[in-house]
N, C-alpha and C positions, 0 to 999 in steps of 0.2 A: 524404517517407519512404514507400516503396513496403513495402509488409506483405505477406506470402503467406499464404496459408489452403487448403489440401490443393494444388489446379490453379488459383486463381483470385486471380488480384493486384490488391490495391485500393489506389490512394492514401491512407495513412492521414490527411494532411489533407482531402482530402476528406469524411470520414466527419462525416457531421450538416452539411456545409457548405450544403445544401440542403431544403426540406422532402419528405419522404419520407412513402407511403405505408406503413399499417401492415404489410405483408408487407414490403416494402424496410427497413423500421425493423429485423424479428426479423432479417432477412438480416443485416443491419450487426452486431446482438448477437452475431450466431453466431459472424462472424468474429473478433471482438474476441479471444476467448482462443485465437485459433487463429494469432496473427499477429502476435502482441508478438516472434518470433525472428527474425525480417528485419532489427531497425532496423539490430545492429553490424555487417550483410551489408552495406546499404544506408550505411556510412561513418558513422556516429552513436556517437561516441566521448565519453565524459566521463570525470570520474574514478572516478566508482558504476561504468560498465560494466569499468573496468579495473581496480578492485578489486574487483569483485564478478562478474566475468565475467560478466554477465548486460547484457538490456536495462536500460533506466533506467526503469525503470517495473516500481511494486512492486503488487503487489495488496493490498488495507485490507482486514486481518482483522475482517471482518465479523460479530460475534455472529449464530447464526442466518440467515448467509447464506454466506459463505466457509467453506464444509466443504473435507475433504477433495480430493473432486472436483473443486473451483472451482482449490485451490490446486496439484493435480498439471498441469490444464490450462495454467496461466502458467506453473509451472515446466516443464514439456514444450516449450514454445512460446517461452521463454528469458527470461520474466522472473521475479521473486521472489515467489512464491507462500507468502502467509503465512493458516493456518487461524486462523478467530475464534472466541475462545472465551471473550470474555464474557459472562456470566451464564449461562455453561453449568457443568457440573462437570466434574474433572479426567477421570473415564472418557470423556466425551463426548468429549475434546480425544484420548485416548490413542485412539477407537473409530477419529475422523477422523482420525487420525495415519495409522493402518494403513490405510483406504482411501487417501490420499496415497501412502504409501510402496508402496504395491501397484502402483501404476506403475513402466513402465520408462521414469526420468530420472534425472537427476543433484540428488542429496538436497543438493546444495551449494547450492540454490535452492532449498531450502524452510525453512518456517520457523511458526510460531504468534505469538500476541497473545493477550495477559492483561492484565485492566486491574488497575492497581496496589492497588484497593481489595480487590479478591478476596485476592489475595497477600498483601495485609497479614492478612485472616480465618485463613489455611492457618499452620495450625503453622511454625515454623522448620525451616528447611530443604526446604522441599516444591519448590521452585523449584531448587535443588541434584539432590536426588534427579529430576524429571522432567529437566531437561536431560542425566543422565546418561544415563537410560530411554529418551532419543525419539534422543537426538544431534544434536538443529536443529542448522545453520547459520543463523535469522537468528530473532533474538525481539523483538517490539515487546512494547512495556509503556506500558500507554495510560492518560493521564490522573491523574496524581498523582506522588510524590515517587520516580523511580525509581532516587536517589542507593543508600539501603542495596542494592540487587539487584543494582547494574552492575556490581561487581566478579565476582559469580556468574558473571553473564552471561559477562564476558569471559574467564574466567577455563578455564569449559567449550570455548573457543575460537569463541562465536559472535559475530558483526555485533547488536548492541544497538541498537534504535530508540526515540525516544519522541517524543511531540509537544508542542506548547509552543501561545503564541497570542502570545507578543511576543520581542521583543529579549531581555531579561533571561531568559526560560524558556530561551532556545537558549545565551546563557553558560553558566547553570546545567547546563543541561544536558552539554554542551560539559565542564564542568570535575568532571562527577561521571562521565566515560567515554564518554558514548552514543558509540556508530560514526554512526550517522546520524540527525542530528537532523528531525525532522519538524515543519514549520511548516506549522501547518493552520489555515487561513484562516475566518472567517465564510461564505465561500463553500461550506463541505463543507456535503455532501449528508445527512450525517446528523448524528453530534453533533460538534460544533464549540466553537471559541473565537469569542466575541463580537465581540472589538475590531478588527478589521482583515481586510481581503480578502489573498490571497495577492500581491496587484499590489501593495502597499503592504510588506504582513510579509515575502516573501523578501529583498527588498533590503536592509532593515533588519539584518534578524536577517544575513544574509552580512556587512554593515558590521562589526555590531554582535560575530560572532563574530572576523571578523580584526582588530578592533582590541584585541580580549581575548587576542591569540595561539593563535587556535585557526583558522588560515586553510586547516588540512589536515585539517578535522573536514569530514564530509559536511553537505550541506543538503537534503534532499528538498520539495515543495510537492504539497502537499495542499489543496485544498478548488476545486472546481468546471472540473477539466482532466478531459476526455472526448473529446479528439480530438488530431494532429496540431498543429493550432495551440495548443491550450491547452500541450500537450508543452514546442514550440518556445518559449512565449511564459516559459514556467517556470525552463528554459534560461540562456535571455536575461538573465532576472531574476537570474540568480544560482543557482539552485538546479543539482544533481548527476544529479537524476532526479525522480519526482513516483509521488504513490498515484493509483492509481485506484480507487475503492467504486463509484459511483453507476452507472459506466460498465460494470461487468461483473457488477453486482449481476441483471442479467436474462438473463445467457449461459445456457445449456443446463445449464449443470455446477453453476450456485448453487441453492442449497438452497430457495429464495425460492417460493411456489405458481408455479403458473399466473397467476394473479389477480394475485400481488406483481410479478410479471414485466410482465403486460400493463399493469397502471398503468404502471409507469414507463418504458416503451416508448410509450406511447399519450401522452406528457405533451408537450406544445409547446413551454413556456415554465417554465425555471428559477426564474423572480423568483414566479409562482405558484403552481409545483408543486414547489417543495423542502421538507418537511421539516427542523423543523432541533431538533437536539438540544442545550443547552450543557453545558456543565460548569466 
């Protein structure tokens, strides 16, 4: 997959296939949100990019990292740029919205994330009225039962995501609406499902949704893809497309310090330096 970034073309497999100096390290971050709209140029077709017009590669709404700016960046650059807003409040989410939309791209690539325990706290309807207010095209709804909302969701006319950690979450999931199911592996970078890496869970859960009669339901993979190969290997498995967090949590445009940024740029080794959240 050949990626562009303003003049300068990089092998997206390439990227981390080597160890790198920490200048060479920030250089690779920079490109990253600059160079997700090559791949459908570059022949990369699935069925995410063909209903979703976009690359196959979504950005993981990041509480406190995926603002605005992170998420106008992917969607500029042609993948699905979704702002995180959890543990934030609804002004934070409306504040990040309008830095997003204050870009010139195409709003049909953008979108927010809410985790389902918040939504349950907000009055009825609060999910109704903002989807009216902002007009996403795509809402992930992270972590909990997002069967009552999905009609909402869909209903508003957006792409509905949520994430699972087995076989049974992605039926479920699959049979309460979701557009695109997310199977996010023990492998994610931040908080995760315990039970299985995404090399085990996407397989599954693609088995496990076409044998339920949901073979035209999307599969996305999530947890520990940061390059070209992780993409391809996602692909392969089965999956439609895949999140990226960890990989674009230290671009220029995330919200992350300095300091948040160079940790995870400065890290060598995955198995020692991940972070892991469950739920």
């Amino acid at each position: 997959f050949i990626l562009q970034a303003r003049t300068i073309k990089v092998p997206f497999f390439k990227l981390w296939s080597k160890p790198q100096s920490h200048p060479e390290k920030m250089a690779t971050r920079r490109l990253m949100t600059a160079a997700l709209a090559a791949a459908p140029a570059c022949g990369l077709s699935t069925r995410f990019t063909k209903r979703m017009s976009a690359s196959p590669i979504v950005l993981a709404p990041m509480g406190g990292c995926a603002g605005g700016r992170l998420a106008a960046a992917v969607s500029v650059a042609g993948g699905i740029g979704l702002i995180g807003s959890g543990g934030e409040s609804l002004d934070y989410l409306r504040k990040e919205w309008g830095i997003a939309t204050s870009h010139a791209h195409s709003r049909e690539r953008l979108g927010f994330g809410l985790n389902v325990g918040q939504l349950d706290d907000y009055p009825p309807g609060t999910l109704e009225l903002l989807l009216e207010e902002l007009g996403a095209a795509h809402v992930y709804l992270s972590f909990g039962n997002c069967a009552p909302y999905a009609a909402s969701v869909r209903k508003a006319g957006a792409a509905l995501y949520s994430n699972c950690g087995d076989s049974a979450g992605a039926v479920a999931h699959a049979r309460a609406g979701v557009t695109c199911i997310v199977a996010q592996g023990s492998d994610a970078g931040g908080h995760t499902h315990a039970g299985a890496s995404i090399f085990a869970l996407v397989p599954q859960a693609r088995a496990a949704l076409d044998a339920a009669g949901f073979a035209e339901t999307l599969l996305v993979a999530a947890g520990g893809v940061c390059d070209g190969r992780g993409l391809a290997s996602a692909l392969v498995l089965g999956a439609d497309a895949v999140v990226l967090g960890t990989a674009l949590a230290a671009a220029e445009e995330s919200i992350y310090t300095d300091m948040q940024k160079q940790a995870l740029v400065e890290t060598e080794c995955g198995a020692a330096g991940t972070t892991i959240g469950t739920f």
